[in-house]
C-alpha positions in Angstrom: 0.0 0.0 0.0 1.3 3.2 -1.2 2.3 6.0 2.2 -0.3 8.1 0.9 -3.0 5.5 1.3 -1.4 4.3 4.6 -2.0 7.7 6.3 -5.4 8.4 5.2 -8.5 7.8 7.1 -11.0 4.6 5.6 -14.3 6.0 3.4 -17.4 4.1 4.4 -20.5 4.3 2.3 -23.4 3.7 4.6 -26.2 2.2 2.3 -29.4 2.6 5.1 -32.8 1.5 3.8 -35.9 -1.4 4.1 -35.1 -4.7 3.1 -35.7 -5.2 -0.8 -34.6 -1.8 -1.4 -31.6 -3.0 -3.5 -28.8 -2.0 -1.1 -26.8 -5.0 -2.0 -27.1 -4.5 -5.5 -25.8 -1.3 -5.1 -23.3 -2.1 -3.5 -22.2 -4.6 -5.6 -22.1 -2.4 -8.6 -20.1 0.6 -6.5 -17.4 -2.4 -6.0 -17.0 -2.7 -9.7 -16.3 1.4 -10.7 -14.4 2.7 -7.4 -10.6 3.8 -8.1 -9.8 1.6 -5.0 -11.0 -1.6 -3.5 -14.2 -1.5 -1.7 -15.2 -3.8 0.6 -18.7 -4.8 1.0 -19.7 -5.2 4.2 -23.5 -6.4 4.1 -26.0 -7.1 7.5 -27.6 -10.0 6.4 -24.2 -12.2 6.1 -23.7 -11.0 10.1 -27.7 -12.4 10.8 -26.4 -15.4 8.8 -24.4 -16.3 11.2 -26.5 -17.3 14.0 -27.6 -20.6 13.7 -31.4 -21.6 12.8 -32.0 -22.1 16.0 -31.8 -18.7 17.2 -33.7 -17.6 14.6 -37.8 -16.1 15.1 -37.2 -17.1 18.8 -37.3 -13.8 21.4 -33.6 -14.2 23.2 -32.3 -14.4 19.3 -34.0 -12.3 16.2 -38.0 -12.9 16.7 -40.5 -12.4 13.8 -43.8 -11.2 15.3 -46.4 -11.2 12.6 -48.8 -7.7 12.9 -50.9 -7.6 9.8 -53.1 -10.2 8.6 -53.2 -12.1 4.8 -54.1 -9.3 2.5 -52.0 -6.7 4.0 -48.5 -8.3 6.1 -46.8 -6.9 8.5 -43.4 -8.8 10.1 -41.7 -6.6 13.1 -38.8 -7.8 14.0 -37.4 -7.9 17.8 -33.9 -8.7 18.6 -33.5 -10.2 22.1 -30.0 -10.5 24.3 -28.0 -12.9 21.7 -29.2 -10.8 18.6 -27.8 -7.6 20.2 -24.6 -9.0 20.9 -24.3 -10.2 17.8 -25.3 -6.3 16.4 -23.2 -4.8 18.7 -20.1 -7.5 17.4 -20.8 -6.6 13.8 -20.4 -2.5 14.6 -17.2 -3.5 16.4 -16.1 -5.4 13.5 -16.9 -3.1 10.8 -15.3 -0.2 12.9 -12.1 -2.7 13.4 -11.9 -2.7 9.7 -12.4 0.5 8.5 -9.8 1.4 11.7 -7.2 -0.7 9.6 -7.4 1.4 6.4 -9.9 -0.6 4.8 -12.3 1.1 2.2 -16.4 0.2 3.3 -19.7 -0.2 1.8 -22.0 -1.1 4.6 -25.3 -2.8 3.2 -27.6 -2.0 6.8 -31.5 -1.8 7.8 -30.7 0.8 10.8 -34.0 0.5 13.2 -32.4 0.3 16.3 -32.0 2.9 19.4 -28.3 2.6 19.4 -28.1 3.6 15.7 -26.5 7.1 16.2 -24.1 6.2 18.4 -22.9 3.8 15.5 -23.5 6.3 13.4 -20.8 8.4 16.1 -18.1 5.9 15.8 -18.3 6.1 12.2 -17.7 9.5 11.7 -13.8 9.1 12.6 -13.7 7.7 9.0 -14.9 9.5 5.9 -18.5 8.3 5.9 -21.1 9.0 3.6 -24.6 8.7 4.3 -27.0 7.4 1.7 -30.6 6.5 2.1 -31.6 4.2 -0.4 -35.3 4.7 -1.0 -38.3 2.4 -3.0 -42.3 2.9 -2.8 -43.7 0.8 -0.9 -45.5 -1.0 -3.3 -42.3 -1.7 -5.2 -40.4 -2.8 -2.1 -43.6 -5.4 -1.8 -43.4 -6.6 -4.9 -39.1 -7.8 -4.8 -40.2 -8.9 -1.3 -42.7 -11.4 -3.1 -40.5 -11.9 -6.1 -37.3 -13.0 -4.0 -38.8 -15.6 -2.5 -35.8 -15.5 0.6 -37.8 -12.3 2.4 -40.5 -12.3 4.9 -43.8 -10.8 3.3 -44.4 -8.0 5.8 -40.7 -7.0 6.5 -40.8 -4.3 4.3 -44.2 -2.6 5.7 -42.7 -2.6 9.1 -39.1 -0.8 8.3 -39.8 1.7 5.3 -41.2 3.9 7.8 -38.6 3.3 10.6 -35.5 2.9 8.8 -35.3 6.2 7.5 -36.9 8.3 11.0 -34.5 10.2 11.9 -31.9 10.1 9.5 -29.8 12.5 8.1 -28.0 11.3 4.5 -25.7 12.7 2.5 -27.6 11.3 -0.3 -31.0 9.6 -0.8 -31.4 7.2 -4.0 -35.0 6.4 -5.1 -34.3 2.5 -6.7 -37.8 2.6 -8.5 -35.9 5.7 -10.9 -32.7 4.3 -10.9 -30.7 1.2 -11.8 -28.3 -0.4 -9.0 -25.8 0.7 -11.9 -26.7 4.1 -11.7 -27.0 4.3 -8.2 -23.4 3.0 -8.0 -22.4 6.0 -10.4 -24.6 8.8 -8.4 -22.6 7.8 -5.6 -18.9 7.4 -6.8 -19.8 10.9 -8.6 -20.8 12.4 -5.8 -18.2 11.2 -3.4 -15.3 11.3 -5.6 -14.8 7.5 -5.1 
C-alpha cells in the first residue's frame, strides 16, 4: 500500500434502507467502478451467522407477525443474543475500516443505538446514503425473491429512514443499481 493510502483515514458508504430496497445490488455495482478496492460489508451475512435455532425465537432475532393475509406486516425484535451479535458486527466493521480498509455497509438501521454507531463512524470519511423504494415496489421484490418475509418491508420503510440525516438519498424505483453506483462514486469522488 502506497504511504499516501497508509496515512489516510477509511471511506465508508453507509447504504441505510428497508429490506428489498436494493442496497446490496448497489453495493455490488459501487465495488466494480471505485478507483480503489471497496469492501462490501452487508448485515444479512452477520444475521447469517446465527444458527437456525436462534432464529424467530425472542432471546435471538424474533419475527412477530402484525398484519393479517391481504396486508403483512413482520416486526422484527432482537433479544440479548441478537444484540450481541449487532453490537459484534459494529465492532467489527469499525475494526476494519480502523485498519485502512475502504467500506460499503449494506444496513437496515431500526435500532435505538443507531447514532451512536452512526458516532463511531464519523472518525472515517462516511457517507450517508438512504436508499429509497415505494412501498409498493419494495412489496413486490419482497414477493419476487422468495428469501424475504412478506411483511418486513411494511414494518421498516417507515422506521428505517426516522431520523436520518444522509448525505444522499437514492430512489431505486428511478434508478438502476448501476446508476445508483455512479450517483454515488460521482458524488463522493470514489
Amino acid at each position: 500500500m502506497s504511504e499516501v493510502h497508509r496515512n489516510r483515514a477509511a471511506r465508508i458508504v453507509l447504504l441505510n434502507g428497508p429490506g428489498s430496497a436494493g442496497k446490496s445490488s448497489i453495493a455490488r455495482a459501487l465495488q466494480s467502478i471505485t478507483a480503489e478496492p471497496f469492501i462490501h460489508v452487508p448485515m444479512d451475512a452477520f444475521l447469517d451467522m446465527l444458527s437456525d435455532a436462534w432464529q424467530d425465537r425472542a432471546d435471538g432475532i424474533a419475527y412477530e407477525n402484525l398484519g393479517d393475509d391481504d396486508t403483512p406486516e413482520v416486526a422484527v425484535r432482537v433479544g440479548p443474543v441478537g444484540e450481541r451479535l449487532i453490537r459484534g458486527m459494529r465492532k467489527a466493521v469499525v475494526a476494519l475500516a480502523g485498519e485502512g480498509n475502504d467500506l460499503i455497509l449494506d444496513d437496515v438501521l431500526l435500532d435505538d443505538n443507531r447514532q451512536d454507531y452512526i458516532d463511531a463512524l464519523t472518525a472515517f470519511d462516511l457517507f450517508v446514503v438512504g436508499v429509497f423504494a415505494p412501498l409498493e415496489t419494495l412489496e413486490e421484490r419482497e414477493r419476487a425473491r422468495g428469501d424475504r418475509l412478506p411483511g418486513l418491508a411494511r414494518w421498516q420503510v417507515e422506521r428505517v429512514h426516522k431520523g436520518m440525516n444522509y448525505d444522499l438519498r437514492l430512489d431505486t424505483s428511478q434508478m438502476s443499481a448501476e446508476e445508483c453506483a455512479r450517483r454515488i462514486k460521482q458524488k463522493f469522488r470514489l
